[in-house]
N, C-alpha and C positions, 0 to 999 in steps of 0.2 A: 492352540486355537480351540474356541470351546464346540461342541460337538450337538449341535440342537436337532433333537428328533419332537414328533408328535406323542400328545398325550396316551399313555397307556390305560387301558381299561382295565386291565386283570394286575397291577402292579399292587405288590403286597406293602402299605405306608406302616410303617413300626417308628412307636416312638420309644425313645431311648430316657430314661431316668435314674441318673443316679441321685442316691439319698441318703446321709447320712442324719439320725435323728429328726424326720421331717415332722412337721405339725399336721392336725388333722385334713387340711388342704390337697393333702396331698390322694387323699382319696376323691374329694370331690373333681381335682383334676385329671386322676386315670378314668373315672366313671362317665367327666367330659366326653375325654380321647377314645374310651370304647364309643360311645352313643355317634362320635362322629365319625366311626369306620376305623380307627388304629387299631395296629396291635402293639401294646402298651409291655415294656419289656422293664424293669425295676430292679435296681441293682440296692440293695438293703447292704454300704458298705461298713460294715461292724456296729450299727447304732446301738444294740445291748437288748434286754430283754425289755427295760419301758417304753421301749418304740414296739414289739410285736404284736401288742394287739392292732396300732396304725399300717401294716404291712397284711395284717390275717384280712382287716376290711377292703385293702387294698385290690387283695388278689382276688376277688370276686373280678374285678375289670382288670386285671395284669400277669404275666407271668413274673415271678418274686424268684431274682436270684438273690444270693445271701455272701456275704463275708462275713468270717467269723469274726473278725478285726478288722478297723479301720484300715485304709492302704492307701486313701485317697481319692481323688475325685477322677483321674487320670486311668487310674490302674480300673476303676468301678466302669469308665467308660470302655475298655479294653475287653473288661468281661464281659460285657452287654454283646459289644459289637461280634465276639467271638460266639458267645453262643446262638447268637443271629445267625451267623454264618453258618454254624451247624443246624440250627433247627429251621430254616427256612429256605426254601427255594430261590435263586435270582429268576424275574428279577426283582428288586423291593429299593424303598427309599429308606433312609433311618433319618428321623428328626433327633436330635440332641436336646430336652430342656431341661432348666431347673424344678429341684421338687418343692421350689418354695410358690410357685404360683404366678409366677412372673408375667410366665409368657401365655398367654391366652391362646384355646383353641383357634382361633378363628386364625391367629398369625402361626400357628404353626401349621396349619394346611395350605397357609400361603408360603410357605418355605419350602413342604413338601412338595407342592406344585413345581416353584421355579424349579428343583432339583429334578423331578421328573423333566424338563424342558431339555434343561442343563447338564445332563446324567456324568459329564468329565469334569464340573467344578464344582469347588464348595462352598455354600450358600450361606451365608452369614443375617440372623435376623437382627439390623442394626440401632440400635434406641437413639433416638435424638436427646442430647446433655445439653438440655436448658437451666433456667432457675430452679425448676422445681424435683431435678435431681438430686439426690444427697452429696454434699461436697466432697466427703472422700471415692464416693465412686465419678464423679467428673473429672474429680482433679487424674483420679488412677488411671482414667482412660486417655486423658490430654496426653499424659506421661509415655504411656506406652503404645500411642498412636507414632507419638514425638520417634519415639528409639524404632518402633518397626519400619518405619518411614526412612529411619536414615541406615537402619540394618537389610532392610531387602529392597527401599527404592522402589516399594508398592504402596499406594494411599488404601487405605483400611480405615472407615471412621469409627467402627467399635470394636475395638480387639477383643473387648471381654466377654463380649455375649457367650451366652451358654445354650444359645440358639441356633444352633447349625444342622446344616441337612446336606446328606452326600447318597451319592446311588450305589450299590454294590460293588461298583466297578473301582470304587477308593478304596474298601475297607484294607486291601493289603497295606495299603502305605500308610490308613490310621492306624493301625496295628505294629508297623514297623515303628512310629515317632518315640521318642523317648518320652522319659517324664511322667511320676506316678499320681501327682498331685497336681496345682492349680495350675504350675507349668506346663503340662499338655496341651492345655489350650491354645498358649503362646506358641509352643514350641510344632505344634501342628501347620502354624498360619507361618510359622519361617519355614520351615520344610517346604511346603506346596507354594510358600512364594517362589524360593529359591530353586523349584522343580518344575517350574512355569505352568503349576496345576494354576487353572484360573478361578478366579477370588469375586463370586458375586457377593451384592450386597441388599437388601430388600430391608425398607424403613418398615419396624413395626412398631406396635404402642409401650408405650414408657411406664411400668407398675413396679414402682415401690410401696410394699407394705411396710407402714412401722419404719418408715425409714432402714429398709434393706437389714434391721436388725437381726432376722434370720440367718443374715449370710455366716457364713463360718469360712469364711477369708479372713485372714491374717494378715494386715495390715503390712507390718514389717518382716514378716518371718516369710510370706509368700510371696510378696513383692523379691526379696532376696532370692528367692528361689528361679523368679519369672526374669528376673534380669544377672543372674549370677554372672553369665558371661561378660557381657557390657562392666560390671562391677569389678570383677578380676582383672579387664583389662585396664578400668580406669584404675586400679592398686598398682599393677604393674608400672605405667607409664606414672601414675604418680611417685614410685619408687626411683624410675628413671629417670625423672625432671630432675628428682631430690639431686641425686647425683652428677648430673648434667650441670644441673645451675650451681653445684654447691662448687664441681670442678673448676667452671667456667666464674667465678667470683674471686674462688684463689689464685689461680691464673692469671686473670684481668689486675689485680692487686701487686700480683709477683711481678709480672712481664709489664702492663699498663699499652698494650696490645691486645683489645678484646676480640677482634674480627680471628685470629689467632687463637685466641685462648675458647672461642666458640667453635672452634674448630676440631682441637682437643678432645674439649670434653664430649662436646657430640661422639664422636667416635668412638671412646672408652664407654659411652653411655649405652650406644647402641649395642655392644657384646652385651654387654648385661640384660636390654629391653629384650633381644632376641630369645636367650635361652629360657628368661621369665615365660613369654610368650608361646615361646617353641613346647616347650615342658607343660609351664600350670594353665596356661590361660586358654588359647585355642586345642590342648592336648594335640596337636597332630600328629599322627603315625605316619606321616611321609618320609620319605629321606630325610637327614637333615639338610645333606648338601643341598639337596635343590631347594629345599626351604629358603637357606642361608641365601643361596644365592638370588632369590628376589628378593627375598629380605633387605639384603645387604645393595641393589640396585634400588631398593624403593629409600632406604636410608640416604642413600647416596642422591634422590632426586629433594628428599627432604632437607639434607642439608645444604645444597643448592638454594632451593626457597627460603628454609631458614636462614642462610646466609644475607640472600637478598632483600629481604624481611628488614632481619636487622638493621642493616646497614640502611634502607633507605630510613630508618625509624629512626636513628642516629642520625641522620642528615637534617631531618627536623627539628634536631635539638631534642630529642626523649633522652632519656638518662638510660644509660647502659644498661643498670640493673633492671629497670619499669621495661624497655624494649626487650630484652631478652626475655620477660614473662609472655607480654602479647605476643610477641612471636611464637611462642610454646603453644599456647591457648589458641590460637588460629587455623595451629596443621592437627592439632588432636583430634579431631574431625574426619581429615583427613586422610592420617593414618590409622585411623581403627578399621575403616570402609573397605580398604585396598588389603591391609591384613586377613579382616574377616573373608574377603569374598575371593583374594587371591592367595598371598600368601601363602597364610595356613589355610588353608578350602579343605575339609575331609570330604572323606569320602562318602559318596551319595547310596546308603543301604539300596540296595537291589531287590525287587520285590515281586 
């Protein structure tokens, strides 16, 4: 439950920036953020020496941390927030933005506000994805609006802003999140879902410059990174179908007994689906026994359904092999959710 106190007079608002190879812009928005009361905190992560002079102009309105090397946007966020914690007193807020100019002052002191209201959740400044978004950032956000939604069962309309504010009283557990690159961000918003930290959301204004050409996201390489999980499991269980259907075709062909031969092969399927799972996909360090054993009682309610599935599909007149796909394609849904959340569930870092 979130935690609303009254407006603080003396709270110290820092904004948080990291940047790698930023454009001149980037000055004119630290010199914003000082004139409007921040203290403006720059994490310079490996941009090289033809970004120093945009960092030396900079630091007139900012304190300029530095990586010697690129490490990513995750790890630059880490060091902001850490040296926050040592050079500052609580209590304070930290605004998160981009160094491309995105986010306008005016909406990040409306972020910082809700967070001061808010001081136990984290604030999210969320863009409206109309027509005159750029299509790969609309579509990226449908996407992973799509998978957070079915992965923590929380509505989120912009996963990917870079717009976020939290009070002191977070930075241990943004500190503890995994993830050194664009995945932090995701992997921040599954964390405090899954930790019933609560998830405001405040609409701000929509700035693409140049059509977002600035961004330095990686279309395929960070996506990959942002949904590795969900991807490993759809490999695994795609491995397991393979095997499943390819058993349950031989079978149904040998014997001409399919309710039988999907019987089978389920079963032989799921030793295999388990240890994929158990092992590469969710990695959990729990027992396995007790892994195995809801494992092995959620298998056993899936084959049930899939049983019943089948068979009423068959009753329709579907063809054996068309039915035993839809059937598959129905519960994958199902079992990823009760996996991820029960199954294999790690353990919750302590902070």
């Amino acid at each position: 439950m979130e935690r609303v106190i009254g407006m603080q007079t003396q709270i110290n608002r820092i904004v948080l920036i990291p940047a790698y190879q930023p454009e001149e812009r980037l000055v004119t928005l630290a010199a914003e953020l000082h004139e409007n009361g921040f203290t403006v905190v720059i994490v310079d992560d490996g941009s090289g020496d033809d970004f120093a002079a945009i960092f030396d102009k900079a630091s007139g309105h900012a304190v300029i941390l530095h990586h010697p090397e690129n490490r990513g946007k995750g790890a630059a966020l880490k060091t902001g927030i850490s040296a926050i914690r040592e050079r500052f007193a609580a209590p304070y807020i930290i605004v998160t933005a981009d160094a491309d100019g995105q986010h306008t002052p005016t909406d990040i002191l409306r972020v910082s506000y809700t967070a001061e209201l808010y001081r136990d959740a984290l604030v999210l400044g969320s863009r409206g994805f109309d027509k005159d978004v750029p299509l790969r950032s609309r579509f990226g956000n449908s996407l992973t609006r799509l998978v957070f939604r079915l992965s923590t069962g929380v509505r989120v309309e912009d996963t990917q802003t870079g717009l976020r504010a939290f009070s002191d009283e977070l930075t241990d557990r943004m500190l503890a999140v995994s993830g050194d690159r664009y995945e932090y961000e995701m992997n921040v918003l599954l964390e405090f879902a899954k930790g019933g930290i609560p998830i405001r959301e405040l609409r701000i204004e929509t700035v693409y410059l140049n059509g977002n050409a600035s961004s330095h996201f990686h279309p395929l390489r960070d996506s990959c990174r942002i949904y590795k999980e969900i991807l490993k499991f759809s490999l695994s269980s795609f491995v397991s179908f393979l095997t499943d259907y390819g058993l349950f075709c031989l079978l149904s062909a040998l014997t001409g007994m399919p309710l039988v031969s999907n019987i089978i092969a389920r079963v032989l399927s799921a030793g295999l689906n388990f240890t994929l799972n158990h092992r590469l996909v969710f990695e959990s360090r729990e027992n396995v026994l007790h892994s195995a054993v809801r494992y092995f009682a959620l298998a056993a309610a899936i084959l049930v359904c899939n049983t019943l599935l089948l068979k009423g599909l068959l009753a329709l007149g579907c063809k054996a092999f068309l039915a035993k796909l839809l059937t598959e394609l129905l519960l994958f849904t199902v079992s990823y959710l009760v996996q991820h959340h029960f199954v294999f569930r790690k353990e919750r870092k302590k902070v």
